[in-house]
C-alpha positions in Angstrom: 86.1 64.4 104.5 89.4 62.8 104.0 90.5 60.4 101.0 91.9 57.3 101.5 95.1 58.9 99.8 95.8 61.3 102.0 99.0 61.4 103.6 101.1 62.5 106.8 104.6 63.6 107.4 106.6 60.8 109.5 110.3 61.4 109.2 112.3 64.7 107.5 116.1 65.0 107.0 118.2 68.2 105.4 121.5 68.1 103.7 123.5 71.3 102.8 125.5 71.2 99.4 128.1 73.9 98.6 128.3 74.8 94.8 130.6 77.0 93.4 130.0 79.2 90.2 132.1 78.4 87.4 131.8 82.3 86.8 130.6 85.7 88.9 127.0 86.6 88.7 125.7 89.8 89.2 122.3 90.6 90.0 120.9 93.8 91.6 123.2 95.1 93.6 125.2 92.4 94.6 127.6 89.4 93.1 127.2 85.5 93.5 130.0 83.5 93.4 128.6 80.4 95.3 125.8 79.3 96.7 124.7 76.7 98.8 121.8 73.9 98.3 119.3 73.0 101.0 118.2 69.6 100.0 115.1 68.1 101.4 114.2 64.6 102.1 110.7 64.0 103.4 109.2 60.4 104.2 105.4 59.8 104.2 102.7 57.4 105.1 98.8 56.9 103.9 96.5 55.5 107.0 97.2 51.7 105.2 100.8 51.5 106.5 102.3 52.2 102.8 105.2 54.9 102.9 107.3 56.8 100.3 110.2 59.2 99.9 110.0 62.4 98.5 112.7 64.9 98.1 113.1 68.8 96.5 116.2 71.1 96.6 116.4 74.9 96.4 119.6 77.0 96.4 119.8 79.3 99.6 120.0 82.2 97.1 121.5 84.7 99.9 121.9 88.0 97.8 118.1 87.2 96.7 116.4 86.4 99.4 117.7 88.4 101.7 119.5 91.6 99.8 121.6 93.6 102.3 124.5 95.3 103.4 125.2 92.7 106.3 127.8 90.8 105.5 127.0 87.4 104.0 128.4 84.9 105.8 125.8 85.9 108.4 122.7 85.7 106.6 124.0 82.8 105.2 124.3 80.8 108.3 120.9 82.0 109.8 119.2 80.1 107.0 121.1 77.4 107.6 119.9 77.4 111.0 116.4 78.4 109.9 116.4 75.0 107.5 117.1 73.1 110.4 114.2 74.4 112.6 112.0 73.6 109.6 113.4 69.7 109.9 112.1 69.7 113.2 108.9 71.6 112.1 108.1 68.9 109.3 109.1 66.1 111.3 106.6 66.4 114.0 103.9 67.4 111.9 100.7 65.9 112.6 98.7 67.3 109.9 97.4 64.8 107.2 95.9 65.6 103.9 97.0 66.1 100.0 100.1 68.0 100.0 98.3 71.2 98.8 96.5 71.4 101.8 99.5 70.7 103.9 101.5 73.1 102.5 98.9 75.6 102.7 98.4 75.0 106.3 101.9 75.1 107.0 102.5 77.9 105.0 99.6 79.8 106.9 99.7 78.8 110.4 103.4 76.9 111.3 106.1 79.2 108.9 104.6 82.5 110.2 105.4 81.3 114.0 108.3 79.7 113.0 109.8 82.5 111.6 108.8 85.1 114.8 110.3 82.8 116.9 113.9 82.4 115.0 113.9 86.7 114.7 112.4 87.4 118.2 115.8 87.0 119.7 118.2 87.9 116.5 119.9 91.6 117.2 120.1 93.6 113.8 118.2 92.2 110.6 115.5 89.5 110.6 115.0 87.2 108.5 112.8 88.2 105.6 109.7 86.0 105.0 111.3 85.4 101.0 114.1 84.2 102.7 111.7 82.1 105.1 109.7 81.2 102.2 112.5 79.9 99.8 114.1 77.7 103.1 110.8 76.0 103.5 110.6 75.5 99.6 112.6 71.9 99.7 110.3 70.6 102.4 107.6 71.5 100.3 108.7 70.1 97.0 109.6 67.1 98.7 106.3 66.9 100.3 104.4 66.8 96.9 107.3 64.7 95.2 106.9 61.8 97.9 102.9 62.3 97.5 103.3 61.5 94.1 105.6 58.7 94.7 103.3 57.1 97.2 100.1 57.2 94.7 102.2 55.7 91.8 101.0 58.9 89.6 102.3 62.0 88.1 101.8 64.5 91.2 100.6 67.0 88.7 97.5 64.1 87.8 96.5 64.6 91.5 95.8 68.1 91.4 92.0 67.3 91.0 89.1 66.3 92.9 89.9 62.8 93.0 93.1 63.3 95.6 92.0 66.8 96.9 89.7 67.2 100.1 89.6 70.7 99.7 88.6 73.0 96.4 90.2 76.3 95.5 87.5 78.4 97.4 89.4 76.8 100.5 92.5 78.7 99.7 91.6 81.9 97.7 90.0 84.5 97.4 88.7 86.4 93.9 89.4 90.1 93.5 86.4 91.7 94.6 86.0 93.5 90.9 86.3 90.0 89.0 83.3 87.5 87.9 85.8 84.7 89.2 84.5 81.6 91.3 87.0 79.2 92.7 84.1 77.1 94.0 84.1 73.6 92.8 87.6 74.4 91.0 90.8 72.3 91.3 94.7 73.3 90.3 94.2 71.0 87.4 91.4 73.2 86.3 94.0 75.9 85.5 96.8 73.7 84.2 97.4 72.6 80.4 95.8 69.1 79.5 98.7 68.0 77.2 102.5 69.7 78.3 104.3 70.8 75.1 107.4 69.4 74.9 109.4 72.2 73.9 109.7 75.5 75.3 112.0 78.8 74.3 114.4 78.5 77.1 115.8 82.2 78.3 119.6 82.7 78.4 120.8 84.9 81.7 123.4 87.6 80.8 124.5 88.9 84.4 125.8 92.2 85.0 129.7 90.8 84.3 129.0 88.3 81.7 131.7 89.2 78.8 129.6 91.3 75.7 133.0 91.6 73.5 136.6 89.7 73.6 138.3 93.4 74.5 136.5 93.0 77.9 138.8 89.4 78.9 141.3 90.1 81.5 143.1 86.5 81.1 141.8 85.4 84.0 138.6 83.8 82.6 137.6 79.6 82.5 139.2 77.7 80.1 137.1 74.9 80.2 135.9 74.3 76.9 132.4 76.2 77.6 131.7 79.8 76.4 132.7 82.9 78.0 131.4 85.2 75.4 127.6 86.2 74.4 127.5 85.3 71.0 129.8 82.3 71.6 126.7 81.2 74.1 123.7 81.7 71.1 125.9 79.9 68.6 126.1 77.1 71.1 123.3 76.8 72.7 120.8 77.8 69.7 119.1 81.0 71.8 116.6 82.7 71.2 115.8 84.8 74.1 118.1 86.3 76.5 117.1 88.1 79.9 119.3 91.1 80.6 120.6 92.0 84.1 120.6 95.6 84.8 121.4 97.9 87.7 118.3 100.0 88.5 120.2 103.1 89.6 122.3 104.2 86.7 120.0 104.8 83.7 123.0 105.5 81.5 124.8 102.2 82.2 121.5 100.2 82.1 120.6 101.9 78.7 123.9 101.3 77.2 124.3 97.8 78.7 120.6 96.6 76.9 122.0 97.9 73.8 125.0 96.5 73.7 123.3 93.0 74.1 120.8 94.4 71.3 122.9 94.4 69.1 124.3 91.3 69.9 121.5 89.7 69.7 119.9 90.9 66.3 123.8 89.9 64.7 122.9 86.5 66.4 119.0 86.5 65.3 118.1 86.2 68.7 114.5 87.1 69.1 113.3 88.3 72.2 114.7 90.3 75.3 113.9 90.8 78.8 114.6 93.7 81.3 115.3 92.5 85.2 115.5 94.7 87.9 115.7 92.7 90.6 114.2 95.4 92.6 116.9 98.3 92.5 114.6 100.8 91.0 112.1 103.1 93.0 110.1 105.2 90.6 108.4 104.2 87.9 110.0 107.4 85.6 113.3 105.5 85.4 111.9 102.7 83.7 109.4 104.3 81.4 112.5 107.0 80.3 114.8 103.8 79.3 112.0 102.4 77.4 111.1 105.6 75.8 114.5 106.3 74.5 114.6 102.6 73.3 111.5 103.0 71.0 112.8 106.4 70.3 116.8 105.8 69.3 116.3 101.9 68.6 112.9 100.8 67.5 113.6 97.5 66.6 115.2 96.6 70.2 112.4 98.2 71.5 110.1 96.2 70.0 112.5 92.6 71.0 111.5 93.6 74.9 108.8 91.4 75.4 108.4 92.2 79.4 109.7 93.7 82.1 110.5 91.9 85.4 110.3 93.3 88.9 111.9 96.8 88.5 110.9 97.7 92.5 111.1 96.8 95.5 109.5 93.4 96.6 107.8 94.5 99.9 104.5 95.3 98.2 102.3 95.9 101.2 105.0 98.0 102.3 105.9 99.9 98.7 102.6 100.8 96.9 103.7 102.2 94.0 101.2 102.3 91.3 102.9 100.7 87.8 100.2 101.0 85.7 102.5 104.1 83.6 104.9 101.0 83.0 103.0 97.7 81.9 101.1 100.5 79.4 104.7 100.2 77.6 105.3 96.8 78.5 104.1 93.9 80.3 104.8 94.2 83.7 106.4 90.6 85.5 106.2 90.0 89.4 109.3 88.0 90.5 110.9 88.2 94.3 106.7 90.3 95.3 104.6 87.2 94.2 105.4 85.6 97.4 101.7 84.7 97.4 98.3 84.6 96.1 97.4 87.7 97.8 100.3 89.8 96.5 99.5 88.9 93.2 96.0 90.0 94.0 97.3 93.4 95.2 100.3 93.5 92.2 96.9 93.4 90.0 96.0 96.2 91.7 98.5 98.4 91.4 99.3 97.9 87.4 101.8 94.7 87.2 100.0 92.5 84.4 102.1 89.0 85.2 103.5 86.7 87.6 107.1 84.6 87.3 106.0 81.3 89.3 109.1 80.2 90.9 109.0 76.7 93.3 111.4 77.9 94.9 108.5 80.1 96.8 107.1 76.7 97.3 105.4 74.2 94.9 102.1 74.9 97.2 102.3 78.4 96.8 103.5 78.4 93.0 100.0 76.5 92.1 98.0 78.6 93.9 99.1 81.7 92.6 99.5 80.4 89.1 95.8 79.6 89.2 94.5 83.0 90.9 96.6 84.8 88.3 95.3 82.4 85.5 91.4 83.0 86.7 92.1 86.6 86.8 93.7 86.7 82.7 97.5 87.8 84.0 100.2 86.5 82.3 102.6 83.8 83.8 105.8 82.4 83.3 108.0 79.5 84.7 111.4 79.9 86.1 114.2 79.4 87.9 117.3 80.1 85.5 120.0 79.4 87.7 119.1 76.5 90.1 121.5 74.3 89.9 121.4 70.0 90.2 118.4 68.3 91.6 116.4 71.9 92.5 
């Protein structure tokens, strides 16, 4: 059955945008100091005639997506060229529907070929499908942003019977163990009726951001905007701050949550965070930190209030079981929840939350946000460092 709502793709267009950090930021095992936007511009049509624009944005997050020891430049400029193929892609797709099932679709049986083709020829590294993913992330957003635009409502009101051709049982799948049905069900089954309009926002503190004023060299912004910590939670009011850490020098990592610790009880901040960002390969290292932290610093210990993505993101390919870890602390997928089925097999292996990032796709976010939801795992919303429109 189709709706008289439904929509197809009829025109696509991509812009680049270069943005420069205003300082370094180091994550995993790697430093950012730019970064450039792949902005998305979609134009749709319903079967009346009527048309709309629609546009979404995601950073081309290089050391992220794609974490290496090629040079970047390279990777760089193959998902430039990636973006572009998915232009074409979009542009001549003949697929009509609400943008959760044409995103799906896409997702499922274009991106996979798309991206064999684009690696079947490269020499060296492919392309990783979270680097194909986050590239076809604009398109998407734009997708569902013109959808909306086109409809004259919220898109997040059209997450529901009334615009969809298609219930959840169409795109997942329940863990065989769980009394879950996703017959009959819609996204808008799993979202909140009324959106609170305040939420704790989460401060990043990279692996360089300044902790004290003996660590300035001289050769930091002088742009009227912080450069140290606590200069940043008097500003900004904070509350939370998400701490950067290595993954493969316990002492530094220890030292370095500490120091922001104690930072952040002078500052009454109240809650921490961990990040990984997928340096760390066995659970021990993680589980020793946080033991010493309960052990020498109770109260810190106790500010942690989860752990994100401590190993590697290729979970079909690195089955390591975590339960040992969220029984200490809540357990966050970030760069593994690429999907609905890796949340599926995260649940498996111990991780007890997801980190929904659109930048994986607005399709894809939904989907696993309501798989996660319908199976009781935690989520939270993201990106901290997207800059402009994404």
């Amino acid at each position: 059955m189709s709706k008289a709502t439904d929509i197809r793709v009829v025109g696509a267009k991509l812009y680049f945008l270069p943005i420069q950090n205003r300082v370094p930021l180091k994550f995993g095992a790697e430093i950012t100091t730019s970064v450039t936007c792949a902005r998305a511009c979609l134009v749709v049509a319903d079967a009346q005639g009527r048309s709309a624009v629609g546009w979404g944005e995601t950073p081309l997050s290089v050391q992220w997506v794609w974490p290496s020891r090629l040079a970047y430049e390279p990777r760089l400029t193959a998902l430039k060229e990636f973006c572009r193929r998915l232009a074409e892609a979009w542009a001549g797709l003949e697929a009509s529907g609400h943008p959760m099932e044409i995103g799906h679709d896409f997702q499922e049986q274009v991106l996979p070929k798309l991206l064999a083709a684009f690696n079947g020829p490269r020499s060296g590294e492919q392309v990783p499908w979270l680097a194909a993913l986050v590239c076809c992330s604009a398109f998407d957003l734009a997708l569902h942003d013109a959808y909306g635009q086109l409809v004259g409502r919220p898109v997040y009101e059209t997450y529901c019977s009334e615009f969809m051709n298609r219930d959840l049982a169409a795109f997942l799948e329940p863990a065989a163990s769980a009394s879950v049905s996703f017959r009959g069900k819609f996204p808008a089954d799993f979202l909140v009726a009324s959106r609170p309009d305040r939420l704790r926002a989460w401060h990043l503190v990279g692996g360089l951001d300044l902790l004290e004023s003996e660590e300035r060299t001289g050769g930091e912004p002088d742009d009227g905007y912080p450069v140290l910590l606590a200069d940043w939670i008097q500003r900004d009011g904070l509350k939370c701050l998400k701490v950067k850490l290595r993954g493969n020098d316990a002492a530094w990592d220890y030292q370095r949550l500490v120091n922001v610790g104690h930072i952040a009880i002078a500052s009454e901040v109240e809650w921490l965070t961990a990040d990984f960002n997928c340096t760390v390969n066995d659970p021990a290292y993680v589980n020793e930190m946080l033991d010493r932290l309960r052990d020498e610093h109770p109260r810190l210990h106790g500010m942690v209030l989860y752990v994100e993505q401590p190993f590697a993101y290729e979970l079909d390919q690195h089955r390591i079981d975590v339960h040992s870890v969220s029984a200490r602390k809540p357990l966050f997928l970030d760069e593994s929840a690429h999907d609905w089925r890796m949340v599926k097999l995260g649940r498996e292996l111990g991780w007890s939350g997801v980190a929904l990032k659109t930048c994986k796709t607005q399709t894809g976010a939904l989907l696993s946000a309501c798989w996660a939801r319908a199976h009781g795992m935690a989520l939270m919303v993201q990106d901290l460092t997207n800059p402009m429109l994404a």
